[in-house]
VOLO-214766 format. One record per residue (C-alpha): residue number from 0; residue in three letters; x, y, z. Coordinates in nm, 2 decimals, always signed. Layout:
<nodes>
NODE  nulo  kolgu       x       y       z
NODE   NUM    ALA       X       Y       Z
...
</nodes>
This chain:
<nodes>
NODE  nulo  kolgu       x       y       z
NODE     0    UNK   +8.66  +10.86  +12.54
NODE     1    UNK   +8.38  +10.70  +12.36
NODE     2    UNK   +8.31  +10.39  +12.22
NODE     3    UNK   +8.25  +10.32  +11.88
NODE     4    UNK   +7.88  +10.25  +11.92
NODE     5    UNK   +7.85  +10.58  +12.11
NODE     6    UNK   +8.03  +10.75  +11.84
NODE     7    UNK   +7.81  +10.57  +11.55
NODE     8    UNK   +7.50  +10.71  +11.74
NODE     9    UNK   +7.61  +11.05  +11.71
NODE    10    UNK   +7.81  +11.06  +11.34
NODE    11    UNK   +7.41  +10.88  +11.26
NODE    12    UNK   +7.23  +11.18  +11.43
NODE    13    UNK   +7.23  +11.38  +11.09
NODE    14    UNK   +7.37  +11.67  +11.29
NODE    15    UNK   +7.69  +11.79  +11.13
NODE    16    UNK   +8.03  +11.69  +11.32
NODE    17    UNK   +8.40  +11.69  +11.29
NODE    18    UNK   +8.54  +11.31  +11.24
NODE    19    UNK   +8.96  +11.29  +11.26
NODE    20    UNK   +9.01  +10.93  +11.10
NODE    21    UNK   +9.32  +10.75  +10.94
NODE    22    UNK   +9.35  +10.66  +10.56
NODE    23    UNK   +9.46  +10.35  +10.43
NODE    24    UNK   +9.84  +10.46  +10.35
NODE    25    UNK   +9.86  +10.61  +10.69
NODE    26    UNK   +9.76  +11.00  +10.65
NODE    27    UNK   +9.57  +11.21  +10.89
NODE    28    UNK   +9.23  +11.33  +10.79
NODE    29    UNK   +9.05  +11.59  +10.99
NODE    30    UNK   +8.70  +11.63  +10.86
NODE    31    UNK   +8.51  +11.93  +10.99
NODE    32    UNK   +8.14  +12.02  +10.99
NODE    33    UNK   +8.02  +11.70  +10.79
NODE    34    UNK   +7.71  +11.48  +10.81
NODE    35    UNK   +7.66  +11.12  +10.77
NODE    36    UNK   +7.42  +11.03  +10.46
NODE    37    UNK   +7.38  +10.66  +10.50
NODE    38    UNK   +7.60  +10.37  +10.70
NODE    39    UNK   +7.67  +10.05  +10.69
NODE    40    UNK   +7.67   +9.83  +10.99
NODE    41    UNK   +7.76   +9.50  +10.81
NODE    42    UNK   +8.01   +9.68  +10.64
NODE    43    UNK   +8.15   +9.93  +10.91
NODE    44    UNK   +8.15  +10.24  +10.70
NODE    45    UNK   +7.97  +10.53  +10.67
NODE    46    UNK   +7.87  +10.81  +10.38
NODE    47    UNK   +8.02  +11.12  +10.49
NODE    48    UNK   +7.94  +11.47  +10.30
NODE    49    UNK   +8.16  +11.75  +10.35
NODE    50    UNK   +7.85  +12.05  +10.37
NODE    51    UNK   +8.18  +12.30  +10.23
NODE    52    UNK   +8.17  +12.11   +9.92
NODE    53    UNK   +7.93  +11.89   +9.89
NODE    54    UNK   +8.17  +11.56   +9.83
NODE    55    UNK   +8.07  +11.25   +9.96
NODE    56    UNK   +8.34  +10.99  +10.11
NODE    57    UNK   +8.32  +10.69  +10.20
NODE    58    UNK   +8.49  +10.57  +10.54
NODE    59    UNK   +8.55  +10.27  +10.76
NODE    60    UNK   +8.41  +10.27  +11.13
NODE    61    UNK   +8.73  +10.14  +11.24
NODE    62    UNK   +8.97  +10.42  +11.12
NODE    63    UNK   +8.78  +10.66  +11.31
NODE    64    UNK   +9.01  +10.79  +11.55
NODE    65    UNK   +8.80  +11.12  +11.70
NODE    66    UNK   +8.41  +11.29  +11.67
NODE    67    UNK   +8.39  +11.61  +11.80
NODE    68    UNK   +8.74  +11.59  +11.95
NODE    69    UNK   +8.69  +11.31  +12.16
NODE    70    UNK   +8.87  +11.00  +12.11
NODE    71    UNK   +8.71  +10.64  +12.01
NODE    72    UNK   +8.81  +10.31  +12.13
NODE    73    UNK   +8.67   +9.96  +11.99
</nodes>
């Protein structure tokens, strides 16, 4: 398991990564091979960009629920 500053560290690294993370009504999204392109520490979220597409999403930290198939805890 890793905690969520360990997990910030490497979704920050600029190296792509697979995030799993929860949306607001409750479904499952598994991210693959995506970078981060900015975060917010105040505001616990991060700019992900799917390298497939190019789409940017925005995310909260705390609906991270895996990186690289290991699982966070706050």
């Amino acid at each position: 398991m890793l905690h969520l500053s360990q997990a910030r560290k490497i979704i920050e690294s600029g190296d792509p990564v697979n995030i799993t993370f929860w949306k607001k009504n409750g479904e499952i999204v598994n991210a693959s091979n995506v970078v981060c392109t900015s975060s917010y520490f105040n505001g616990n979220s991060f700019n992900i960009k799917f390298l497939t597409s190019g789409v940017i999403r925005k995310i909260k930290a705390v609906l991270i629920w895996q990186v690289n198939d290991e699982e966070i805890y706050v």
